[in-house]
C-alpha positions, 0 to 999 in steps of 0.5 A: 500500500505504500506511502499512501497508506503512510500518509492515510495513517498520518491524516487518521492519526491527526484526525483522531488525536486532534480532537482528543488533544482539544478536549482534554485542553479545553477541559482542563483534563490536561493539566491532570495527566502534567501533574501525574508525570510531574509527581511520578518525575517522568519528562516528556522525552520518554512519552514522546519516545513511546509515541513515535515509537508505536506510530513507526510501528504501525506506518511501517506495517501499512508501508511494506504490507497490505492491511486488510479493510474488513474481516478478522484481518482488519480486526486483528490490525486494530488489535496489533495496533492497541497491543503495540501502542498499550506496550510501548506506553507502558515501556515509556512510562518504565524508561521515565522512571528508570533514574530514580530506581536507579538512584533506589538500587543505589542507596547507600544508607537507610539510617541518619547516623550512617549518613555520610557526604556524598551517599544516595539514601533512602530514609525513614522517620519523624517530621520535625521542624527547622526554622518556621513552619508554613501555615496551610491555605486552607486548613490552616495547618502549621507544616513543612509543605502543602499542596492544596487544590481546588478540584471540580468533581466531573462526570461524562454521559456515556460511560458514566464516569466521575472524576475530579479535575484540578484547576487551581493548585498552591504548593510550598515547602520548607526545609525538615528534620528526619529523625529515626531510631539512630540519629537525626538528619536535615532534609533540603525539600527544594527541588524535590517531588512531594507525594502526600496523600489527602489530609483533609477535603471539603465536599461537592454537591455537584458534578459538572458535565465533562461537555459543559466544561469543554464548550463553556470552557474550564473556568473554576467556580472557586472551593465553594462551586457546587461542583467544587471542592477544596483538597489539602495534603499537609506535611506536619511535625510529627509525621512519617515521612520517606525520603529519598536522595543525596548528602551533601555539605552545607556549611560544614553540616550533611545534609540530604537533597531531597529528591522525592519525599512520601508519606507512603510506605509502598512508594519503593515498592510502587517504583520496583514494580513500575520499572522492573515488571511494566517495562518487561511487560510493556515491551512483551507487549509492544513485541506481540502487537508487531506480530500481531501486526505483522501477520494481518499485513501479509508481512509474516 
């Protein structure tokens, strides 16, 4: 079918992923998809990678085979294609977070006394206070760091699904102390990624329909819309904290440089599985959808 078909798939592509792009900026949709690679510290480079990978695959399967238009062939190539884009992604994602699992596999302590200038660290222990505290937006919460959002609660008609979209978000944070069972270190939170799990929230009345807000445009109502709702995740004195990353020196002091921070326990485990399971998954998958792919072109 040749480059014709190449560019057929370029046009379908465009024509599909267009409108797709327009709704969920015009939602606001988008700015939840930024803010769970934010959070999970995966850049553009690998999704943009898995994108181009997966639209290779499939533009050249239409460029050197023949990909039947009806019957259990057409079928099987939009099978072939969702295995391979399915894999791909799941590959990405992998790739994306490969640096901090590397950093994981690298830790060189689990303990503040063991601390030294220089080693990559993987800490557990108590939230203290060094230097003044921040008070929350919302709750008015003395802490170390927040993230609070104001969220619409967003339902679509069919299939009726609910969700919450973020459209407004204030986030700040001050330097910590960790203390466990050895020793007490300080924590330098500047460039880090804080994941926290939601302490207090108000609620919703409401839902906005997903349409109204791509036509009427994702203006937010403020925290007491009836669609609306105020989310706050606090970091308190006192609280468990996981703390990954670097000692450093400042002034005569070690100190570790934060790279991410979590009040949950599974976070390595979470980061051990996307890696080491989605990414051979991924790419299993990636390669069965290129079969799949493959034979319903004539190619194999």
């Amino acid at each position: 079918m040749g480059v014709y078909s190449v560019l057929g798939f370029v046009l379908l592509a465009a024509a599909f992923g267009g409108p797709a792009y327009i709704l969920a900026t015009r939602s606001g949709a988008d700015a939840n998809v930024r803010l769970a690679l934010a959070q999970q510290g995966i850049g553009r480079l690998p999704l943009v990678g898995a994108t181009l990978v997966g639209s290779a695959g499939i533009a050249a399967t239409l460029a050197v085979g023949s990909p039947p238009l009806g019957g259990a062939g057409a079928v099987g190539f939009l099978l072939g294609s969702v295995l391979l884009l399915s894999g791909v992604g799941l590959a990405g994602l992998a790739v994306g977070r490969y640096p901090q699992y590397r950093l994981l596999e690298s830790v060189d302590a689990n303990a503040a006394r063991d601390c030294e200038v220089g080693d990559a660290v993987g800490l557990a222990g108590e939230v203290g206070a060094d230097g003044d505290l921040l008070v929350s937006p919302w709750s008015e919460t003395p802490c170390v760091a927040y993230d609070s959002r104001i969220e619409t609660k967003t339902r679509t008609i069919n299939p009726p699904v609910t969700f919450w979209i973020v459209d407004d978000r204030q986030t700040d944070r001050r330097p910590f102390t960790l203390t466990d069972d050895t020793g007490t270190v300080a924590v330098d939170s500047t460039n880090a990624r804080v994941l926290l799990s939601v302490s207090s929230a108000s609620t919703a009345d409401d839902a906005t329909g997903f349409l109204q807000r791509v036509f009427g445009g994702h203006r937010s109502e403020g925290p007491n819309g009836p669609a609306s709702r105020y989310s706050e995740r606090v970091l308190e004195p006192g609280d468990l904290v996981h703390v990954l990353g670097t000692v450093v020196e400042r002034d005569g002091t070690a100190v570790v440089e934060a790279e991410e921070i979590s009040d949950r326990a599974d976070a390595g485990t979470t980061l051990y599985r996307a890696v080491r399971r989605n990414g051979p998954l991924g790419v299993g998958l990636a390669l069965v959808g290129l079969f799949v792919l493959f034979t319903s072109a004539g190619i194999l």
